[in-house]
C-alpha positions in Angstrom: 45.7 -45.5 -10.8 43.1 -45.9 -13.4 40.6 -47.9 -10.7 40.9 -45.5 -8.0 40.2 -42.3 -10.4 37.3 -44.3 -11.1 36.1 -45.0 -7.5 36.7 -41.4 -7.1 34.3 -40.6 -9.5 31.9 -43.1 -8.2 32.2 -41.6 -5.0 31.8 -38.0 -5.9 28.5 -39.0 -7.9 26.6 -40.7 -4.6 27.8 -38.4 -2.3 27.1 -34.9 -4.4 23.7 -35.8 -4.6 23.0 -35.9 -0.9 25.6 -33.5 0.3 22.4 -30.9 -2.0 20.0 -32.3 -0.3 21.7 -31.8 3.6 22.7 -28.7 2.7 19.0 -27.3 1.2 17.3 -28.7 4.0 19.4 -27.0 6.8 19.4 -23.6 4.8 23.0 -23.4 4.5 22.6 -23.7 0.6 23.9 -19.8 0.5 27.2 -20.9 1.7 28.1 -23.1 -1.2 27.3 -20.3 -3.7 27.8 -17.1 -2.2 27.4 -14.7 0.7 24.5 -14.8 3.1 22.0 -12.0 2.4 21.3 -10.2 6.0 17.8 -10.1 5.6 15.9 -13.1 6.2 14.2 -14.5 3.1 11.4 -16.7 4.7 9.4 -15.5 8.1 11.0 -17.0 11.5 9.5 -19.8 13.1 6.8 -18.3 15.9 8.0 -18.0 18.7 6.4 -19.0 21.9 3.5 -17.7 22.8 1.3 -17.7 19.4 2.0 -16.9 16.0 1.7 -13.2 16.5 4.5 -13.4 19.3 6.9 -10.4 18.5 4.7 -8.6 16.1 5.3 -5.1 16.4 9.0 -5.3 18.1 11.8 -2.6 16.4 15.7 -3.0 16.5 18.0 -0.8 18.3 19.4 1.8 15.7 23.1 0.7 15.5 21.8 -2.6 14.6 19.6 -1.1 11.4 22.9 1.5 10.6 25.2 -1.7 10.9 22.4 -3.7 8.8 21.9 -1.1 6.2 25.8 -0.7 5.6 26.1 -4.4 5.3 24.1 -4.4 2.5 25.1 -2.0 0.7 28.4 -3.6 0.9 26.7 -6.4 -0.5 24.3 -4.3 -2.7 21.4 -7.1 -3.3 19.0 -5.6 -0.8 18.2 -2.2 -2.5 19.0 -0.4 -5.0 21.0 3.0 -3.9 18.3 5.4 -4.0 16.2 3.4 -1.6 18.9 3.3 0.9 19.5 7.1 0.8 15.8 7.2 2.1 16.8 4.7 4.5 20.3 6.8 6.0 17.7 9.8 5.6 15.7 8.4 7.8 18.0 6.8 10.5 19.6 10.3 10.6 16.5 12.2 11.5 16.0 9.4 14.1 19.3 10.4 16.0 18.7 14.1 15.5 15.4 13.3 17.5 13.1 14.2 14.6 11.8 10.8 13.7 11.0 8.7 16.0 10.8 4.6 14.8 7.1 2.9 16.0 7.7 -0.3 14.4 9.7 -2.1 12.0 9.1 -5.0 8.9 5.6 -2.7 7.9 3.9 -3.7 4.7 1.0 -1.9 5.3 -0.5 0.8 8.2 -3.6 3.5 9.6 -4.4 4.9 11.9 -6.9 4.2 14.0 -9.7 6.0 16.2 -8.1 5.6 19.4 -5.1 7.3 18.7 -3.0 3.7 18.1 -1.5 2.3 14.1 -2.6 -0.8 13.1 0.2 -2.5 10.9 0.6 -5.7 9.0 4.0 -6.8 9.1 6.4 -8.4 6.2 5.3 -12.5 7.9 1.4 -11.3 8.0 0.7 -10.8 11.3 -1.6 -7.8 12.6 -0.4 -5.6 15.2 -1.0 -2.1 16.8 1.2 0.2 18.5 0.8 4.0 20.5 1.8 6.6 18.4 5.2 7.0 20.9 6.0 3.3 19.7 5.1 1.7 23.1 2.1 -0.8 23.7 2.8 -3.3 20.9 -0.7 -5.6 20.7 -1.6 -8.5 19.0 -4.9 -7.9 16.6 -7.3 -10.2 14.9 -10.3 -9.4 12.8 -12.4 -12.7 14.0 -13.8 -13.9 11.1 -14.5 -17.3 11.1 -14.1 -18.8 7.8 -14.4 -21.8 8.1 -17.9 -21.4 10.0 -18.9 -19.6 6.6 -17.6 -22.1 4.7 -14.4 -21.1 3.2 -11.1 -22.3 2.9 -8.3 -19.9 3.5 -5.6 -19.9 0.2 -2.0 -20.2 0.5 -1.5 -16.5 0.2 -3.8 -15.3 2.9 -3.9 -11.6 2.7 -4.2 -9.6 -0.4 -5.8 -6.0 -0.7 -4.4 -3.7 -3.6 -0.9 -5.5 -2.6 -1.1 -4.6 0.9 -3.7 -7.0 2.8 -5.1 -4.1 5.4 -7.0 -0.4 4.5 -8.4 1.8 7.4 -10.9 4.0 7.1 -10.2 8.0 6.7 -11.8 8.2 10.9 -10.2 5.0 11.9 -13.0 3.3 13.4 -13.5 0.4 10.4 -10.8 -1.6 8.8 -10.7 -3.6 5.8 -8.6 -6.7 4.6 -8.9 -9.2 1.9 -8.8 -13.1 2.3 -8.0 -15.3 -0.6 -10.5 -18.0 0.1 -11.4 -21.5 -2.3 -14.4 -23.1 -1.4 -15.2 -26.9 -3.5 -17.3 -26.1 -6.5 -19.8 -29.9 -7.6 -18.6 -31.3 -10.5 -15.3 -29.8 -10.5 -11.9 -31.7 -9.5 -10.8 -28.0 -8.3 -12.5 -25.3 -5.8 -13.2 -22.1 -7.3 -10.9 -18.9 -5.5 -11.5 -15.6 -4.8 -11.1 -12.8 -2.6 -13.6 -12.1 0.6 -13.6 -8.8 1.5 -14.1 -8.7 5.3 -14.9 -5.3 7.8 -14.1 -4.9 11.4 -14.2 -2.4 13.9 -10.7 -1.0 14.6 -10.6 -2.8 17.6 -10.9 -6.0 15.9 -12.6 -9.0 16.8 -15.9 -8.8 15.3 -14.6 -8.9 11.6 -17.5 -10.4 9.4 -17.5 -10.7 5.1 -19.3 -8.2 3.1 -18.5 -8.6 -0.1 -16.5 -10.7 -2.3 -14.2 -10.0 -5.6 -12.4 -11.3 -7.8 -8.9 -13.0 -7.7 -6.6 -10.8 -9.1 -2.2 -10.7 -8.9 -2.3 -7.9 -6.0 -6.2 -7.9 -4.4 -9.1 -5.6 -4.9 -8.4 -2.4 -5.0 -10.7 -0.9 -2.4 -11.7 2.5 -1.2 -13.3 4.1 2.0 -15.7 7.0 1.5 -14.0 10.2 3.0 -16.6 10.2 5.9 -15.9 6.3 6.7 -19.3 5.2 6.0 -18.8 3.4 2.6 -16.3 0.7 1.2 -15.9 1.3 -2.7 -15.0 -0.8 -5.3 -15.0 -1.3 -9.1 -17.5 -4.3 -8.9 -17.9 -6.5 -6.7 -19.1 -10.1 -7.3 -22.7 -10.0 -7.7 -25.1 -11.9 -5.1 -24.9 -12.6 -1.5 -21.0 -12.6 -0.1 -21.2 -16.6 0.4 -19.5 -20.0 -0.3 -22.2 -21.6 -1.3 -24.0 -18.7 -3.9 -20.5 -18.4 -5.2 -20.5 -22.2 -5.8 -23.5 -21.4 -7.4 -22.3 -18.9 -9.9 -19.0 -20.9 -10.5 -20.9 -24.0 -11.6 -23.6 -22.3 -13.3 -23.6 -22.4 -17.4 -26.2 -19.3 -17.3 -24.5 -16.1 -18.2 -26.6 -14.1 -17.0 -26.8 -14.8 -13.4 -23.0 -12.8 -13.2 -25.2 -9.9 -14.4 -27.6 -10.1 -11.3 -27.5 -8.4 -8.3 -24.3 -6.4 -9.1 -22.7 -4.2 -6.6 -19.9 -2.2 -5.9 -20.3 -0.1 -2.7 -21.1 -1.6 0.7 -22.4 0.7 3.3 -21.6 0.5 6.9 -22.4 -0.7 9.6 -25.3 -2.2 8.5 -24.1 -4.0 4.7 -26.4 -2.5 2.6 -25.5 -3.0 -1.0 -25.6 -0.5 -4.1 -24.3 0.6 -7.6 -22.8 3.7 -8.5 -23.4 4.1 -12.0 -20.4 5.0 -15.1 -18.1 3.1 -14.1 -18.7 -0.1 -15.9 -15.5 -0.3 -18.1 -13.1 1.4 -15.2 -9.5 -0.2 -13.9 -7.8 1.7 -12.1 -9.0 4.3 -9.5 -7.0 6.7 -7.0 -9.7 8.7 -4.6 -8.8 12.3 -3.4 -7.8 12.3 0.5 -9.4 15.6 0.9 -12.8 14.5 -0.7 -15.1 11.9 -2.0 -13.8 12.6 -5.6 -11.9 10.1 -7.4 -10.4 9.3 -11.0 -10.5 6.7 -12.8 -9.1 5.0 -16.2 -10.7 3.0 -18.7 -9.3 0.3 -20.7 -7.5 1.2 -23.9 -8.6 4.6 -22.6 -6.0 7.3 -22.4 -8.2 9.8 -21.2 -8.6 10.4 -17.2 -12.2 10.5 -15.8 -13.5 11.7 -12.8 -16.2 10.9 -10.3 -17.4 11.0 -6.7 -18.4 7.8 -4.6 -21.3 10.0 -3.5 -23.3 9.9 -6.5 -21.1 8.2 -9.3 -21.5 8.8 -13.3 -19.0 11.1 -14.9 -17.9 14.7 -13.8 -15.8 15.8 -16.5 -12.9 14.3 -18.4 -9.7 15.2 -19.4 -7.8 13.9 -22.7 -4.3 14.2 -23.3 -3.6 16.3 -26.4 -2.1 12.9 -28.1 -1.1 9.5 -26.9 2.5 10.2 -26.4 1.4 12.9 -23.8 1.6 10.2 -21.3 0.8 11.3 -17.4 4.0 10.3 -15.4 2.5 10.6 -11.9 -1.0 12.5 -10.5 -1.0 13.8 -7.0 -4.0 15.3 -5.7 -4.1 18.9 -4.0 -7.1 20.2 -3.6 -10.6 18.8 -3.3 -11.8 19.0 -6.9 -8.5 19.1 -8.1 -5.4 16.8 -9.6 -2.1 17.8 -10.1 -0.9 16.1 -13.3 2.9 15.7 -14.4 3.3 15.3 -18.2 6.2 13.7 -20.0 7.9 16.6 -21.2 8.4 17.5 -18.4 5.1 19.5 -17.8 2.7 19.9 -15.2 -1.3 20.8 -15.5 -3.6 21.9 -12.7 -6.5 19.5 -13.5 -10.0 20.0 -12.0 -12.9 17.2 -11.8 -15.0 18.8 -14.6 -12.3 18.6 -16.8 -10.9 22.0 -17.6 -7.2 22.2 -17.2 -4.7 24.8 -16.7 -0.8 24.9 -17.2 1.5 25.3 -13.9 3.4 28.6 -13.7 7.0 28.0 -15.6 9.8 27.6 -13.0 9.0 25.2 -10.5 8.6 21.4 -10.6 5.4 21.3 -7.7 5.0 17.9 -5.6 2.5 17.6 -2.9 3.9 14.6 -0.5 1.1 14.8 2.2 -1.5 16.9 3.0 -2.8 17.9 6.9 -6.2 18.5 8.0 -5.8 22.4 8.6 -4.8 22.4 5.0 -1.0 22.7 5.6 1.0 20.4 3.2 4.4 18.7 3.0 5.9 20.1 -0.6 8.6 20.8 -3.0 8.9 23.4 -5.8 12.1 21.6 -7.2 10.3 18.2 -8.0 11.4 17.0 -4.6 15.4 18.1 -3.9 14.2 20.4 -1.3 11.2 19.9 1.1 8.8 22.7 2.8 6.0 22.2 5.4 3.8 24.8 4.9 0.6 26.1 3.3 -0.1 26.5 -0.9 -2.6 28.3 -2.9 -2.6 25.6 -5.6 -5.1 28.0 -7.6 -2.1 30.5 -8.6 0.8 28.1 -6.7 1.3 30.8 -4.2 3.1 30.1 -1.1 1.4 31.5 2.2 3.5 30.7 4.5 6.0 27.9 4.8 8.8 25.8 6.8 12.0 24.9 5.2 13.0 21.1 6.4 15.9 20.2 4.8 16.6 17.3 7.2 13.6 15.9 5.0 15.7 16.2 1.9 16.4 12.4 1.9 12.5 11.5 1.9 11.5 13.8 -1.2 11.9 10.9 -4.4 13.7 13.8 -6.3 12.4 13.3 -10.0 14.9 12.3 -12.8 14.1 14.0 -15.9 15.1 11.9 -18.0 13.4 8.7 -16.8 9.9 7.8 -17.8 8.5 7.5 -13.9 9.7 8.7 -10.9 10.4 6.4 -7.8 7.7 6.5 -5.4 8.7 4.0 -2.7 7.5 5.1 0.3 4.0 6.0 2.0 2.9 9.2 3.5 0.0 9.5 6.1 -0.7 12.7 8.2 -1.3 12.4 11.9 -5.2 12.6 12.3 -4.5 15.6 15.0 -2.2 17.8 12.1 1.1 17.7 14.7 3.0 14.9 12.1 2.9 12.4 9.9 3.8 8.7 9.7 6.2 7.7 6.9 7.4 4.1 6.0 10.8 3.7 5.0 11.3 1.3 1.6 14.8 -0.6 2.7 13.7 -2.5 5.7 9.9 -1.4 6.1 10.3 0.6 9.2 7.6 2.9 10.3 8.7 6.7 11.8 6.7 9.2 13.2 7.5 12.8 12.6 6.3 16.1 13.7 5.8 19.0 12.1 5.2 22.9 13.4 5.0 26.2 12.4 8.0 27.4 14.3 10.3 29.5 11.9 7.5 30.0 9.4 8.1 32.3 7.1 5.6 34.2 4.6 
C-alpha cells in the first residue's frame, strides 16, 4: 500500500507540471480557478482580410443587455456605478434616443467630413457616419521605419488615449512609442513621436517628438485647428538620428537648444510660448484658446492662452487643504471650480474669483456651439439641455431630460473626487452629442432640441 501511495505521488508530481503548462497555453487556465470573465482579456486573432478587419463592427443590443447582466452577476467587470451608466445608456438606445455608432472605443472626434474617427480597445483606427453605417479602415501612413524608427511594444500612447482631433476636424494627432539604437549603448533610447495627418489619413508625417511618459504627451489643438500645443517638446529636429545625438551626448546644454513646444500647421514651423517652463498639467477651454495650468509643488492654478503664452492671472486657494475636486470650464475666460467643502467658485483667467449662489451644486457636461449646454443644478442627479448665464447662474431657457439621469456622475459628498468616467463631445452641427459609455466602451449618438423648452 505504502509503494503505490508513493507512485501516486510520483505521478501527481510529473503530470501537475504539464497538465499547467497545457492548460495556460490553450487559455483554459480560468477553468481550473474560477469562472470565465465575458469580456475578452487579450485582442482576437485578425481576422481575414488585414489586421483592421472588423474594426468598427457593434453588437446587437440583447447581446450587450445579456453581457452587461452577466457581469454583474459576476461583478469583476465594473464597479456598480459604471454599469448604471451602461443600463442608462442601453435604455435610451431602445427608447430610440441614443443611437450606438460603434462599440470597444478608447478614444474618438469628429472629423471634417461629417464621419468619427475611433481607436478601438486592440488599437486599430476606424471611422464611421454619424448614423453608425460606413465602418472604414484608417491609417495615418507614416513610415517609420523609412525615418528610422522602431516602433515599441506599446504602439500608441497620447494623454492615455493614442488619437486627438482637431476642434474643425481636418488634422489628427497620435503618438508612437518609437526606440531607435543609440552608439555605445547596449540599449536604444525610447520616446514618443508625435505624428499629424489630415483627417483623411494617409499622409501622416512626425512633427515633433516628447518624452516617454506612463500615459503619452499630453497634447493640445489650438481652438482654430492651426496649432498642436504642448508643455515642451524635445528640442531639435523631430529625428532618429539628432535624438541619437542628444541621448549619447555628455553636453548638457544641447537639451537646452532649440526648445519648442507648439508646432504650427500645415507647414511645421516651430515656436515657444513663454511661462510655462515649470507647468504639468494643462486642460484648455473648448470655447477658447485659454487654458490652465499647474505647477509642481504648486497649489495655485494659472492661466494662459496658446496664442501668446506668459501668465494671465492666477488663483490661490485660501490654504492647502482647500483642495479643487474637479474644474469644468463654462465660459470662454472662465473656470468653474468645485472646492472640498463642498463649494464652488466662478473663476476667471485674470484671477479674480467669485462664490456660486448658495443652493445649487452647478455641472456643465458639454457645451454646443450656439452656446446651449448639457447641465445640472443638483451636482448631476438631474440633467437639463438648455442655455446658462454663468455670470449670475441664471437659467434662460432650458430642457428637462431625465432619460439622461443615468449619464450625469452624480457627486458624492462625502468622497474626495467624483467619478468622471465617461467622455462628452458635442456634434459640430449643435443637433447632439457623442458620449462613450465606460462598461464596454461603446460609442452613442444623441440628439438634442429645443422642443418643450421652457424659460
Amino acid at each position: 500500500m505504502r509503494l503505490r501511495r508513493i507512485l501516486l505521488y510520483l505521478l501527481l508530481l510529473v503530470c501537475l507540471p504539464w497538465l499547467f503548462v497545457a492548460t495556460a497555453l490553450t487559455g483554459s487556465c480560468e477553468y481550473l480557478f474560477g469562472e470565465q470573465s465575458t469580456r475578452p482579456s487579450t485582442p482576437p486573432p485578425p481576422p481575414p482580410g488585414g489586421s483592421d478587419a472588423g474594426a468598427g463592427q457593434v453588437q446587437s443590443r440583447q447581446d450587450r443587455q445579456a453581457q452587461l447582466q452577466a457581469d454583474a452577476a459576476l461583478n469583476d467587470t465594473a464597479p456598480g456605478e459604471l454599469q448604471a451608466i451602461s443600463k442608462g445608456l442601453l435604455e435610451l438606445e431602445a427608447s430610440g434616443s441614443a443611437l450606438l455608432i460603434a462599440s470597444d472605443v478608447l478614444s474618438f472626434g469628429q472629423t471634417a467630413d461629417d464621419r468619427v474617427l475611433c481607436r478601438d480597445i486592440y488599437g486599430r483606427f476606424f471611422s464611421v457616419a454619424l448614423d453608425g453605417t460606413d465602418p472604414r479602415q484608417w491609417s495615418s501612413g507614416w513610415d517609420h521605419a523609412a525615418e528610422g524608427w522602431c516602433l515599441s511594444e506599446d504602439e500608441y500612447s497620447l494623454d492615455g488615449n493614442g488619437l486627438l482631433v482637431s476642434p474643425d476636424g481636418k488634422w489628427v494627432a497620435i503618438s508612437r512609442l518609437v526606440t531607435t539604437p543609440v552608439p555605445g549603448q547596449d540599449y536604444p533610447a525610447r520616446c514618443n513621436a508625435v505624428v499629424i495627418c489630415s483627417s483623411a489619413g494617409g499622409d501622416g508625417r512626425c512633427v515633433a517628438l516628447a518624452e516617454e511618459t506612463d500615459g503619452g504627451p499630453q497634447l493640445a489643438f489650438s481652438k482654430g485647428g492651426s496649432r498642436l500645443n504642448a508643455l515642451l517638446y524635445i528640442p531639435g529636429e523631430p529625428t532618429a538620428e539628432h535624438y541619437a545625438s542628444l541621448v549619447s551626448s555628455s553636453e548638457a546644454d544641447i537639451w537646452q537648444e532649440g526648445l519648442y513646444n507648439y508646432v504650427d500647421l500645415p507647414g511645421g514651423e516651430r515656436g515657444l510660448l513663454p511661462g510655462l517652463d515649470n507647468a504639468e498639467f494643462f486642460d484648455r477651454s473648448p470655447l477658447s484658446d485659454n487654458f490652465w495650468y499647474q505647477e509642481l509643488d504648486n497649489h495655485a492654478t494659472m492661466f494662459s492662452n496658446f496664442a501668446e503664452g506668459g501668465e494671465l492671472g492666477r488663483f490661490t486657494p485660501a490654504s492647502e487643504t482647500d483642495l479643487t475636486i474637479f474644474s469644468e470650464w463654462v465660459l470662454p475666460d472662465a473656470l468653474l471650480l468645485a472646492l472640498a467643502g463642498p463649494r464652488q467658485l466662478l473663476v476667471r483667467v485674470d484671477g479674480s474669483s467669485a462664490d456660486v449662489p448658495a443652493g445649487g451644486y452647478w455641472r456643465c457636461f458639454c457645451s454646443f456651439p450656439d452656446g446651449a449646454c448639457l447641465f445640472s443644478r443638483d451636482g448631476g442627479v438631474s440633467i437639463e439641455y438648455g442655455k446658462v448665464d454663468w455670470s449670475s447662474f441664471s437659467v434662460d431657457w432650458s430642457v428637462e431630460r431625465p432619460e439622461l439621469s443615468a449619464l450625469g456622475e452624480p457627486l458624492v459628498r462625502d468622497i474626495e473626487v467624483p467619478e468622471i468616467v465617461h467622455d462628452w463631445q458635442a456634434l459640430r452641427d449643435g443637433s447632439g452629442f457623442l458620449v462613450r459609455e465606460p462598461t464596454y466602451a461603446g460609442l452613442y449618438v444623441v440628439k438634442v432640441s429645443k422642443e418643450g423648452a421652457k424659460p
